[in-house]
C-alpha positions in Angstrom: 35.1 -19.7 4.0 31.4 -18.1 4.5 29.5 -17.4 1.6 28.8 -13.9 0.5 26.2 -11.8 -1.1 27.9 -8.8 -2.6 30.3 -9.4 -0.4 28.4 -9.4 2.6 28.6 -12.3 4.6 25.6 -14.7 4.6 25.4 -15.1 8.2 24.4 -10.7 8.0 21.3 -11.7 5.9 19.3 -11.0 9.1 20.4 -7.2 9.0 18.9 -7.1 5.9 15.3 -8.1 7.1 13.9 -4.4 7.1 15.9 -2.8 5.0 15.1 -0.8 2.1 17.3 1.6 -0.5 15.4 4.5 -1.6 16.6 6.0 -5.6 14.7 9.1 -6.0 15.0 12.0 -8.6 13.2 13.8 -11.0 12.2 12.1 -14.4 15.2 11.2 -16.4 17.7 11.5 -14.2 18.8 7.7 -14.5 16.8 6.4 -10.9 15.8 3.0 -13.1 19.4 2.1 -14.3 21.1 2.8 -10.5 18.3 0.6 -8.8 18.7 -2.2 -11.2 22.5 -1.9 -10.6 22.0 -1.8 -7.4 19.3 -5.0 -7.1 21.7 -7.1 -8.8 25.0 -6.1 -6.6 22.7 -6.2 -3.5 19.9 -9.6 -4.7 17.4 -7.0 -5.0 14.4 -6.4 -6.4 13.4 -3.2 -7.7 9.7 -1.8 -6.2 8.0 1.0 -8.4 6.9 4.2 -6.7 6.0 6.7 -10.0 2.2 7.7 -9.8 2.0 6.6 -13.7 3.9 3.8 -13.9 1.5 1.6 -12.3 -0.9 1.8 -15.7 -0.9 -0.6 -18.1 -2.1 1.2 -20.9 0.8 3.5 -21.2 4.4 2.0 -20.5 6.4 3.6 -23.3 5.2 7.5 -22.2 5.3 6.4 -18.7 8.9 5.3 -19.4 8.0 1.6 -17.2 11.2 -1.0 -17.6 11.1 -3.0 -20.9 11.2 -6.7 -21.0 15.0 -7.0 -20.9 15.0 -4.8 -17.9 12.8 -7.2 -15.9 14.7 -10.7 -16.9 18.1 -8.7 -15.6 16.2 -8.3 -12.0 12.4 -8.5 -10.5 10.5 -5.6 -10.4 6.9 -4.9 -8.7 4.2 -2.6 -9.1 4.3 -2.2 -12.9 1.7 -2.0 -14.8 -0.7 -3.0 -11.9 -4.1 -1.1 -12.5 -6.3 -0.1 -16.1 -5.9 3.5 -17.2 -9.7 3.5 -15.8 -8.8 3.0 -12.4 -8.6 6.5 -10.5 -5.7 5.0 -8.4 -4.3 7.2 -4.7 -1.5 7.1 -2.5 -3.4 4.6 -0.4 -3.9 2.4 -3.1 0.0 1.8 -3.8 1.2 1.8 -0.3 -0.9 -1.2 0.4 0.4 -2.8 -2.6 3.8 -1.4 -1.7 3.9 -2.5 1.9 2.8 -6.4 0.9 5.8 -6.2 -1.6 8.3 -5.3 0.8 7.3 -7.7 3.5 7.5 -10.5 0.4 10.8 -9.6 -0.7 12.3 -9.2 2.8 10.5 -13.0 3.6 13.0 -13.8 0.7 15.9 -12.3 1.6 15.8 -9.5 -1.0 16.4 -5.7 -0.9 13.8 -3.7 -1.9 15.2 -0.9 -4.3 11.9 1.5 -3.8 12.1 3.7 -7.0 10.1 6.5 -8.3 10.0 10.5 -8.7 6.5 10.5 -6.7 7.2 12.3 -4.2 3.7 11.5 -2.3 4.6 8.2 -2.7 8.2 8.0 -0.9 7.0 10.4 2.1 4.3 8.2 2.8 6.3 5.2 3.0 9.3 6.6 4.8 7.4 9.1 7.2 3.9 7.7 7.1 0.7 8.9 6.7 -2.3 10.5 8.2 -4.4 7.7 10.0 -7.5 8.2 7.9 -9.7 5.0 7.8 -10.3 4.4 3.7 -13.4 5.9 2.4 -16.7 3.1 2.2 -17.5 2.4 -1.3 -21.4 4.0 -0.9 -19.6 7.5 0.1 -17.4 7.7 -2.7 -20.4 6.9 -4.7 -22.1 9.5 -3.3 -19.2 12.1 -3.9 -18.8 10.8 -7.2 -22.6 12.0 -8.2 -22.0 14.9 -6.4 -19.3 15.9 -8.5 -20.9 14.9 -11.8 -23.9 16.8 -10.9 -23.3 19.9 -9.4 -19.4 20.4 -10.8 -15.8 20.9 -8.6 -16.1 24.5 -8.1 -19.6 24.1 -6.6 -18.2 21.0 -4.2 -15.1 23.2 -3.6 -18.0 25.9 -2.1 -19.8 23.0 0.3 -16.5 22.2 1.6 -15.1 25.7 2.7 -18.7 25.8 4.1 -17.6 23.0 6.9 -13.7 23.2 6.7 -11.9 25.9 5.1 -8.9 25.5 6.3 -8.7 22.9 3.5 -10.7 24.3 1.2 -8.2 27.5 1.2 -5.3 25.1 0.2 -6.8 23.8 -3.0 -7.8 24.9 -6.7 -11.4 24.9 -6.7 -10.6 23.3 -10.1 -8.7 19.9 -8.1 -11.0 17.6 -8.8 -9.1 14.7 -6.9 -8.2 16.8 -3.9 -11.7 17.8 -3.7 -13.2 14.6 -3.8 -11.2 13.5 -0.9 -11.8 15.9 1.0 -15.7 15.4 0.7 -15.2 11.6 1.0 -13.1 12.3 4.2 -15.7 14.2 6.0 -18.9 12.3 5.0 -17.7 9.3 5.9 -15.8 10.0 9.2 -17.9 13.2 10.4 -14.5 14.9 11.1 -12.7 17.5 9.1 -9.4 16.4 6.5 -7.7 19.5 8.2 -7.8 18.2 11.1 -6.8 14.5 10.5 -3.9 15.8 8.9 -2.8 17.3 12.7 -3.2 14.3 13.9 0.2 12.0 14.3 1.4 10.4 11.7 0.9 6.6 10.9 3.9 4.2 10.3 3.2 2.0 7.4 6.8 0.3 8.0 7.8 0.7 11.5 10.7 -1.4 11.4 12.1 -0.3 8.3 15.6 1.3 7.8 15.8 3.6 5.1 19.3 4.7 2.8 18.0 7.4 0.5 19.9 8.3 -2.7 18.6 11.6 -4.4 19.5 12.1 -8.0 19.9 15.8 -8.3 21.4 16.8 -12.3 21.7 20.5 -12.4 19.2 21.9 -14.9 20.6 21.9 -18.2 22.0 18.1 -18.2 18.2 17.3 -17.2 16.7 19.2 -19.4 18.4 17.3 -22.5 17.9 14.2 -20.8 14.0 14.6 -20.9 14.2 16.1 -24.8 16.0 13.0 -25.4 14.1 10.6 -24.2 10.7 12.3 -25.1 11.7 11.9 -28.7 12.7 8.5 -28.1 9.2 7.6 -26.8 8.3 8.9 -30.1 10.0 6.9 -31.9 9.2 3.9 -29.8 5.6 4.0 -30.7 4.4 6.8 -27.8 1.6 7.5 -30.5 0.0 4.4 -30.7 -0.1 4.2 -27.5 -2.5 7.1 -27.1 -4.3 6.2 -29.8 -5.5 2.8 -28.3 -5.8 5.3 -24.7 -8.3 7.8 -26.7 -9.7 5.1 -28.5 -11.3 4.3 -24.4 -13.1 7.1 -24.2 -12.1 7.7 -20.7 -12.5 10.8 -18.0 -9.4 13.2 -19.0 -10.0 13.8 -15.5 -8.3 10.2 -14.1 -4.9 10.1 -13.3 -3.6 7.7 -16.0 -5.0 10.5 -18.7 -2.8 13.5 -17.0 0.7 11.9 -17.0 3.5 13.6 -18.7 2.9 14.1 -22.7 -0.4 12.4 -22.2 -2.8 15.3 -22.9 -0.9 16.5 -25.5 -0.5 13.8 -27.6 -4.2 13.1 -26.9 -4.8 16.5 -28.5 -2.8 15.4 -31.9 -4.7 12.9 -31.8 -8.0 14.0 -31.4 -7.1 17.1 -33.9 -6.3 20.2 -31.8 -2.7 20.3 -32.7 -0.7 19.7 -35.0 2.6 17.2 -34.0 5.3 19.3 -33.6 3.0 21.5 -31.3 2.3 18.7 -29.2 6.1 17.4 -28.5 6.9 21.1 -28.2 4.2 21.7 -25.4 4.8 18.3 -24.2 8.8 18.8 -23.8 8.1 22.0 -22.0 5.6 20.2 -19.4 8.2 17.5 -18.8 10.7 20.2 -18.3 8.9 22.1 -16.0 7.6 18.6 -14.2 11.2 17.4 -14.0 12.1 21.6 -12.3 9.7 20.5 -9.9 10.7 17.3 -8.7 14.3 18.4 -8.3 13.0 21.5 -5.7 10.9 18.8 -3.9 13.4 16.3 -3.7 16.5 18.7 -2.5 14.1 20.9 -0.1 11.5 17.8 1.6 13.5 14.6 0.9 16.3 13.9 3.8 18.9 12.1 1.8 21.4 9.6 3.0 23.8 10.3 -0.4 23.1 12.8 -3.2 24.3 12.5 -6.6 24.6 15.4 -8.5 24.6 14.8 -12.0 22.1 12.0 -14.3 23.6 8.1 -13.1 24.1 6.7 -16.9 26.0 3.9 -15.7 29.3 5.7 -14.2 31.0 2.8 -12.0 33.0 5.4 -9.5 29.3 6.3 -8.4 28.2 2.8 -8.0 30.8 2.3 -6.5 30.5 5.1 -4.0 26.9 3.7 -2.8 27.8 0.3 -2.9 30.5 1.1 0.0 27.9 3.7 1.6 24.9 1.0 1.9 27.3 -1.8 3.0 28.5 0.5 6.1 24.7 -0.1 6.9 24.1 -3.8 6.9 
């Protein structure tokens, strides 16, 4: 009798080779618990894809998988990079692409989770082909931007392409920056290296995408509930230690969800309550929209619409879904 993974046969294994399950969905809709169920049905792994996840400096209000999580299966691209570290899409698609080659090398699924949706487009459809930035130019943007301010650098680039410029705040710092770093290193405008065709980061891949989608009230108490949980989990300590950096408010790391507000308890601009009010609000309004960018840009194979807090039937569902594939 042939020996079986899941109950697919070993001898399939080589199906397997460039296969990946996508579980998307906005924040606390239950994407960590269905890609760990699904790693260990499937010898997966699960492979992080939330924008604030990869810090180290803040896994409880991140919500990254606790210790327990990681002995039950293997996950990647936790934790990866210092809050100090003004990370980019590029920056975790490399890391993300070396992952998935690894685990496929060892006969594993990757279970690509996250509600970033940057993140998931750029692995499944690709990205523009823009070389990365030299280390001198982002320098020199850097100064730029400490000198003369964002809305200033937002001017000098509708000067030489405003076809960008019009599509961001002249208060995005980030967006800005690339935009400058785009054209002073590569002479050529971001508008028009986003016409060009889009680059393959995993051109053999298959894809089965799950979208959580809970309607709005069962999310809503999902992300009040766990907010307070992060709470009581020691959320505040964590921001302490963060403040205690002195860092740009500015980097990415310092903007995740119920970051700046507990930052402002902390540094004395509010008082508690205010903060997990605002902060609960923010996370609603985050979580709002995710769930419009995942049901109107993300091309699902299977969409689940409620939170996944363990229910078997739906398991079950994708198991037999995912198999039809391999």
């Amino acid at each position: 009798m042939p020996k079986t993974l899941g109950g697919i046969c070993w001898e399939r294994l080589g199906l397997m080779q460039n296969f990946v399950i996508v579980v998307a969905g906005p924040t606390a809709s239950g994407k960590s618990q269905l890609a760990i169920d699904l790693a260990l049905y499937f010898n997966g792994a699960v492979v992080n894809a939330d924008s604030m996840q990869v810090y180290k400096n803040t896994p409880i209000i991140a919500a990254c998988p606790n210790e327990n999580d990681k002995k039950i299966v293997p996950h990647y691209l936790y934790e990866m990079w210092d809050a100090s570290f003004n990370s980019s899409v590029v920056d975790w698609a490399s890391e993300a692409v070396k992952c998935i080659h690894d685990l496929w090398q060892n006969h594993k699924i990757p279970m690509l989770v996250g509600g970033t949706g940057l993140y998931l487009d750029a692995l499944i459809n690709g990205v523009t082909p823009i070389p990365e930035t030299k280390p001198e130019v982002k320098k020199k943007v850097a100064e730029m931007l400490k000198c003369d301010g964002v809305v200033k650098c937002h001017q000098l680039l509708s000067s030489f392409d405003a076809e960008s410029a019009a599509k961001l705040s002249c208060n995005d710092t980030t967006r800005v920056r690339r935009a400058l770093e785009v054209y002073f290193d590569t002479g050529k405008k971001l508008s028009d290296w986003h016409k060009q065709p889009m680059k393959k980061l995993l051109p053999s891949a298959r894809f089965f995408v799950i979208s959580l989608l809970p309607d709005k009230a069962e999310l809503d108490e999902r992300c009040f509930l766990r907010f307070d949980k992060m709470i009581a989990q020691g959320a505040l300590d964590e921001i302490k230690a963060l403040s205690a950096l002195s860092l740009n408010d500015k980097l990415p790391a310092m903007r995740a969800l119920g970051v700046p507000e507990l930052l402002g308890y902390v540094r004395g601009k509010y008082s508690l309550e205010d903060a997990i009010e605002s902060a609960k609000l923010h996370t609603r309004q985050y979580a709002k929209r995710q769930r419009t960018w995942f049901k109107n840009k993300l091309k699902a194979d299977a969409v689940i619409h409620q939170c996944y807090l363990g229910q078997k039937e739906i398991l079950e569902n994708l198991i037999y879904d995912v198999k039809k594939m391999l």
